[in-house]
Backbone as CSV, one residue per row, in Angstrom:
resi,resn,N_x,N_y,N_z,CA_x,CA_y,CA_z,C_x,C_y,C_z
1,UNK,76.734,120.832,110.613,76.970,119.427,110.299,78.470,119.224,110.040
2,UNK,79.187,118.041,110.829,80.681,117.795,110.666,80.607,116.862,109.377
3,UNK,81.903,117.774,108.735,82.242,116.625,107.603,82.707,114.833,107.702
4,UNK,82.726,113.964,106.880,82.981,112.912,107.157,84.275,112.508,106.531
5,UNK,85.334,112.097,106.776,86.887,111.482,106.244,86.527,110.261,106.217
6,UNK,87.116,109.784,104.471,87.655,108.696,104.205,89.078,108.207,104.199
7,UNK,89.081,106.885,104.529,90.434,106.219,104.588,90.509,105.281,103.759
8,UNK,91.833,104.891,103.028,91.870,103.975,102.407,93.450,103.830,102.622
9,UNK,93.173,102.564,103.838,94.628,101.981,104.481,95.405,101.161,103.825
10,UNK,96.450,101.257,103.269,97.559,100.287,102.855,98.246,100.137,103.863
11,UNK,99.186,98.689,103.124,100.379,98.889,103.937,101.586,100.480,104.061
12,UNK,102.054,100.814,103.099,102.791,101.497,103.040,101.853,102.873,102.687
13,UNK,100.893,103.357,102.710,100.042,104.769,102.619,98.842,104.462,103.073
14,UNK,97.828,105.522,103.241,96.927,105.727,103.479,96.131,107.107,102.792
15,UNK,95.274,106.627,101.597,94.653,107.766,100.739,93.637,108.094,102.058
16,UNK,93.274,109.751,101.504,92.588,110.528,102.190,91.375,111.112,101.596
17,UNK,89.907,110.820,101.660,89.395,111.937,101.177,88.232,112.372,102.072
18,UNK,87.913,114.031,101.766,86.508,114.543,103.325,85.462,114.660,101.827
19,UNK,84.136,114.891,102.816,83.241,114.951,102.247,82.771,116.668,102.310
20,UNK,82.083,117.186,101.417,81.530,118.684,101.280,80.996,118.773,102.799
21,UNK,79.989,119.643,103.080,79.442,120.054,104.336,77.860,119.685,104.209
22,UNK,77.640,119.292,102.956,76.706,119.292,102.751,76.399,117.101,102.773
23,UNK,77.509,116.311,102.658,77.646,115.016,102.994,77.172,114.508,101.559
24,UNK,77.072,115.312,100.475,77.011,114.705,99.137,78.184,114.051,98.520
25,UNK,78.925,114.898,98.514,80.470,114.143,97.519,81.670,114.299,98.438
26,UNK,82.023,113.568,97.769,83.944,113.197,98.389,84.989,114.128,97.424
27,UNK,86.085,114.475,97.960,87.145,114.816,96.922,88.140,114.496,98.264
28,UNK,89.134,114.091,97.005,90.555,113.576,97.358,91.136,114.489,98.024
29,UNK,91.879,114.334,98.836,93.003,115.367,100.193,94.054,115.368,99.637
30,UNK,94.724,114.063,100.335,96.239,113.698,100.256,96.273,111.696,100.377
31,UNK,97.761,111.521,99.647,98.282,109.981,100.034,99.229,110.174,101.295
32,UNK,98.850,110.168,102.140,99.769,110.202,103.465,100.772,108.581,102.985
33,UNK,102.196,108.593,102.767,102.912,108.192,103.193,103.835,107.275,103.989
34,UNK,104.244,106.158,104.416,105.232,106.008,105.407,106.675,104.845,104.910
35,UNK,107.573,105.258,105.847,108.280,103.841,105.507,107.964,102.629,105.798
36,UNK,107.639,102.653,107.025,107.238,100.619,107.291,105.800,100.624,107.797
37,UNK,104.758,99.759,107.481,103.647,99.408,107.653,103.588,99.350,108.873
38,UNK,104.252,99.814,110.268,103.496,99.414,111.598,104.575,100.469,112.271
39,UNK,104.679,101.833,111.256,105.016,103.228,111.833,104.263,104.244,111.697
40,UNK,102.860,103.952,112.465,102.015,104.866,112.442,101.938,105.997,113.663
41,UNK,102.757,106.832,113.636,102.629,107.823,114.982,102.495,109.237,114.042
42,UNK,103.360,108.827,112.785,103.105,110.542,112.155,101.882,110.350,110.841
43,UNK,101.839,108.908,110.680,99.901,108.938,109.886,98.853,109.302,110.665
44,UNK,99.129,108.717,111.663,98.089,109.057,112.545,97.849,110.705,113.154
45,UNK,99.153,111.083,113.546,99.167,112.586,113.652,98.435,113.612,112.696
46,UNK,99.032,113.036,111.374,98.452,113.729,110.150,96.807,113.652,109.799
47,UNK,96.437,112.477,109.975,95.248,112.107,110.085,94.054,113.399,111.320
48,UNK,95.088,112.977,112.895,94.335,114.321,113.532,94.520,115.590,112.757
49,UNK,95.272,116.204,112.020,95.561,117.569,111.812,94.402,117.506,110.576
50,UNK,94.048,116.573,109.730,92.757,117.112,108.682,91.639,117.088,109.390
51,UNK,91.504,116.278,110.500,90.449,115.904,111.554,89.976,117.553,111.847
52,UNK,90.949,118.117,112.483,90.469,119.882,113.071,90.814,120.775,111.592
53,UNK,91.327,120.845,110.987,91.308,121.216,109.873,89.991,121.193,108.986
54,UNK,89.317,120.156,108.914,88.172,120.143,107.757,86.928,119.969,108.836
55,UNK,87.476,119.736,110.110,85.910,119.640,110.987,85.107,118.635,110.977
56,UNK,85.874,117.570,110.967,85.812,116.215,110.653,84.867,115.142,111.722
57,UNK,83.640,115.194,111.765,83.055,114.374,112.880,82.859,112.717,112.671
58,UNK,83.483,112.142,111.762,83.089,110.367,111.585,84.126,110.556,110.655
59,UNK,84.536,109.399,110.764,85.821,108.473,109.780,84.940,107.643,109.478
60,UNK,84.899,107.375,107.955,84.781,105.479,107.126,86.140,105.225,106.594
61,UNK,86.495,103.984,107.351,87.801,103.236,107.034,87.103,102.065,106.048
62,UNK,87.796,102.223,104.797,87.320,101.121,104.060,87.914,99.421,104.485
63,UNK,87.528,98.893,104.184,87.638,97.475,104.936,87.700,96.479,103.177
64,UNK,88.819,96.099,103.939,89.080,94.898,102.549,88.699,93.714,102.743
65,UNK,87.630,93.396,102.403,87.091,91.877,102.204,87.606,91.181,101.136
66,UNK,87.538,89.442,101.382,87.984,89.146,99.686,86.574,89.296,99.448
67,UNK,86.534,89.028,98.286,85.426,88.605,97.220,84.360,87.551,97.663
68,UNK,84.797,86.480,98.661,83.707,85.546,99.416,83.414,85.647,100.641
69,UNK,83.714,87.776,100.561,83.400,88.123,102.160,84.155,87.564,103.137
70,UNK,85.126,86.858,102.888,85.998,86.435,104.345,86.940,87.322,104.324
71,UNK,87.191,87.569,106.108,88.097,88.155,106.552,89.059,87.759,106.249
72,UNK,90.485,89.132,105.825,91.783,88.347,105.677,92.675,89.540,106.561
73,UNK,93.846,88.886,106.219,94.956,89.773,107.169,94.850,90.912,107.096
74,UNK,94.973,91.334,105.486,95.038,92.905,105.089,93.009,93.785,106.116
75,UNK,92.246,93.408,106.084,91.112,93.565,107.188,91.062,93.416,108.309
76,UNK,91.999,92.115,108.862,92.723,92.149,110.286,93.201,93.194,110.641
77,UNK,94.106,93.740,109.832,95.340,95.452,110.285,94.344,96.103,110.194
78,UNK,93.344,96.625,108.779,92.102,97.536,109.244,91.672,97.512,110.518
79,UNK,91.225,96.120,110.921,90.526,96.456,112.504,91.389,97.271,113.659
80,UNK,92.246,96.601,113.419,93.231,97.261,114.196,93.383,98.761,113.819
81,UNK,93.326,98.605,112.701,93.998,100.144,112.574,92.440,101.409,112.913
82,UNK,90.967,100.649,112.883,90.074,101.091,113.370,90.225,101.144,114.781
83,UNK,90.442,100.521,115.558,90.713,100.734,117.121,91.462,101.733,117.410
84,UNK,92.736,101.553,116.727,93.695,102.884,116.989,93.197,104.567,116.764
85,UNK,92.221,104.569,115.136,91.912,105.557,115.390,90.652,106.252,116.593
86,UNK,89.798,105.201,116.909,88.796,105.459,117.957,89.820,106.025,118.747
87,UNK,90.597,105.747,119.238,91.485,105.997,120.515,92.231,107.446,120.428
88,UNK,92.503,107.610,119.241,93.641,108.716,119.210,92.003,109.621,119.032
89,UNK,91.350,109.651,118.211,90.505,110.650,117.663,89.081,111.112,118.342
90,UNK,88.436,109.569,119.316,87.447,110.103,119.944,86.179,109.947,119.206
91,UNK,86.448,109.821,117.509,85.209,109.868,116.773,84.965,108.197,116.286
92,UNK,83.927,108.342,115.646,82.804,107.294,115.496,83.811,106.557,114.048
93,UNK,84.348,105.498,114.037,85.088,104.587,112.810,84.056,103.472,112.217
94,UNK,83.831,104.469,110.849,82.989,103.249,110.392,83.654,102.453,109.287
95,UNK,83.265,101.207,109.621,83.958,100.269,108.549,83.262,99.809,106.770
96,UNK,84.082,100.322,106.125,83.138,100.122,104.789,83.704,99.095,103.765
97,UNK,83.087,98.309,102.740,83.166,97.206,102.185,83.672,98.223,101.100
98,UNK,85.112,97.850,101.155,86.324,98.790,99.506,86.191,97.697,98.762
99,UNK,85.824,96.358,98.760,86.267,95.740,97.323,85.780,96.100,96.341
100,UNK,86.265,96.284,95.253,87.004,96.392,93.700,87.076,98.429,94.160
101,UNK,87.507,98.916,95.051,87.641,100.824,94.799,88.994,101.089,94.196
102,UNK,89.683,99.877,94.467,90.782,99.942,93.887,90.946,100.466,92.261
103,UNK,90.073,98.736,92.131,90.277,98.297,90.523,89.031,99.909,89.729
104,UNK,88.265,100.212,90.360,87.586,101.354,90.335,88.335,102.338,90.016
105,UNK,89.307,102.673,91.149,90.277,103.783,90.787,91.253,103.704,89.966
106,UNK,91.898,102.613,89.834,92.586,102.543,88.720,91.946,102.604,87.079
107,UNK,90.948,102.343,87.005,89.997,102.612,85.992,90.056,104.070,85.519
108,UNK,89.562,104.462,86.716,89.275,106.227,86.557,90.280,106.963,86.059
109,UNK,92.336,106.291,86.560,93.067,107.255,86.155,93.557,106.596,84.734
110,UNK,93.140,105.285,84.194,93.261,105.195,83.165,92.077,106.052,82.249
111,UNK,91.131,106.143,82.240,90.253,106.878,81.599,90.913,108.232,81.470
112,UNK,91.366,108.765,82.912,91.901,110.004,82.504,93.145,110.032,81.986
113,UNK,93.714,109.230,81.624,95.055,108.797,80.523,96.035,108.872,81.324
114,UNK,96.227,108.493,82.923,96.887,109.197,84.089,98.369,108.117,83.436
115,UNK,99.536,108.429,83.444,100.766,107.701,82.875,100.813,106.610,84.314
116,UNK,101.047,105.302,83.643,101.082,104.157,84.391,102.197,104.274,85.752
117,UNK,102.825,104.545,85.355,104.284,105.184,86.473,103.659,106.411,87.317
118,UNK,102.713,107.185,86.885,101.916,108.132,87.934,100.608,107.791,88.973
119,UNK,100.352,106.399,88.016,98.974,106.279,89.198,99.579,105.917,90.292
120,UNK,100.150,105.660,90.592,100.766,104.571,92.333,100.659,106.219,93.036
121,UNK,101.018,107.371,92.744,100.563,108.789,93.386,99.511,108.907,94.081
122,UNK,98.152,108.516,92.655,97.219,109.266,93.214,95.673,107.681,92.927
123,UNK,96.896,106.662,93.187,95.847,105.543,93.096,95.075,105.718,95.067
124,UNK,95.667,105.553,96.201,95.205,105.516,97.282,94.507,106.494,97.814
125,UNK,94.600,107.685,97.022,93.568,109.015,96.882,92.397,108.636,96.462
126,UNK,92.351,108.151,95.168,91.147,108.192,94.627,90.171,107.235,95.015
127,UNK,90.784,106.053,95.834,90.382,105.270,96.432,89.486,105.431,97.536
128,UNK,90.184,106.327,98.232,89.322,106.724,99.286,88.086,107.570,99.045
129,UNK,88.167,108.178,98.247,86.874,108.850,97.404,85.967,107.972,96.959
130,UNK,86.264,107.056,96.632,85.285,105.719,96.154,84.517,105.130,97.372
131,UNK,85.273,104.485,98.536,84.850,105.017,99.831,83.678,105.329,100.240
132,UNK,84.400,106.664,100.794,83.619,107.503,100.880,82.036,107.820,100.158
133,UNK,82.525,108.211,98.925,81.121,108.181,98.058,80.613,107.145,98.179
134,UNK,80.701,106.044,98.546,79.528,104.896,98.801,79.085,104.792,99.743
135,UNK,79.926,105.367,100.958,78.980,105.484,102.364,78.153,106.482,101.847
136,UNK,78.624,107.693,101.684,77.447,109.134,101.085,76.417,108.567,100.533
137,UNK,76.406,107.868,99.647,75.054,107.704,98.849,74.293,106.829,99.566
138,UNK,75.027,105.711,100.120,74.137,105.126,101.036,73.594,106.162,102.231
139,UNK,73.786,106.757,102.931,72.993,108.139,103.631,72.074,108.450,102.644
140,UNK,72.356,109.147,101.238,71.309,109.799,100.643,69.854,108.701,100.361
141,UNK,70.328,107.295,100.515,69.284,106.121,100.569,68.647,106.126,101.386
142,UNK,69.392,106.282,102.783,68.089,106.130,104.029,67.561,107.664,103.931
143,UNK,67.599,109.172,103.582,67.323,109.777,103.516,65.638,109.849,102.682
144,UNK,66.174,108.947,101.862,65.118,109.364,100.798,63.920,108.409,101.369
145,UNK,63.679,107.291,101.966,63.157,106.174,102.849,62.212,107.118,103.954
């Protein structure tokens, strides 16, 4: 069974996290990086290299809805940025509903007392773990059905 990668696209980064082998839990990778929001040749590169690295068969790109479910710009670039990876990667891009994984993750590194000047590190990490773990459990739902 191929593991599954989460994304959690910003403008300026993109948190990373894979799932076990077993498709139960998520843990955080990396915050891939960039200077300008529409220089994606070495995210995307990086992106293939965890792809063969962790054995990666499906991407969930989280998808930013507002709050009344309408599409906005920042979900516009998701789509896009879902097309691009079909293309470079070959695998299956699923789109997942991130609203509040943010405000989620920022939660989490306040709980863990993370210093306010440190979360912007490992806020788009943990994000994608949030993600992720909600596609997972939704699997473990139709499983149990």
């Amino acid at each position: 069974m191929k593991r599954v990668m989460g994304l959690d696209y910003g403008s300026k980064t993109v948190g990373v996290a894979i799932s076990d082998a077993l498709l139960l839990t998520a843990q955080g990778i990396e915050t891939i990086g960039r200077k300008e929001e529409n220089k994606l040749r070495r995210t995307c590169a990086r992106i293939e290299e965890l792809i063969r690295e962790y054995e990666v068969g499906k991407i969930v790109l989280g998808f930013p809805k507002h709050m009344n479910n309408d599409i906005g710009e920042r979900a516009g670039k998701s789509l896009e940025f879902q097309k691009m990876l079909i293309r470079r990667t070959g695998l299956e891009v699923v789109m997942w509903d991130e609203r509040l994984t943010t405000v989620a993750a920022e939660h989490t590194l306040m709980e863990g007392k993370v210093r306010r000047e440190d979360r912007k590190k490992y806020i788009d990490k943990i994000a994608a773990v949030f993600i992720l773990q909600g596609y997972l459990d939704s699997l473990q739902g139709q499983r149990e059905v």
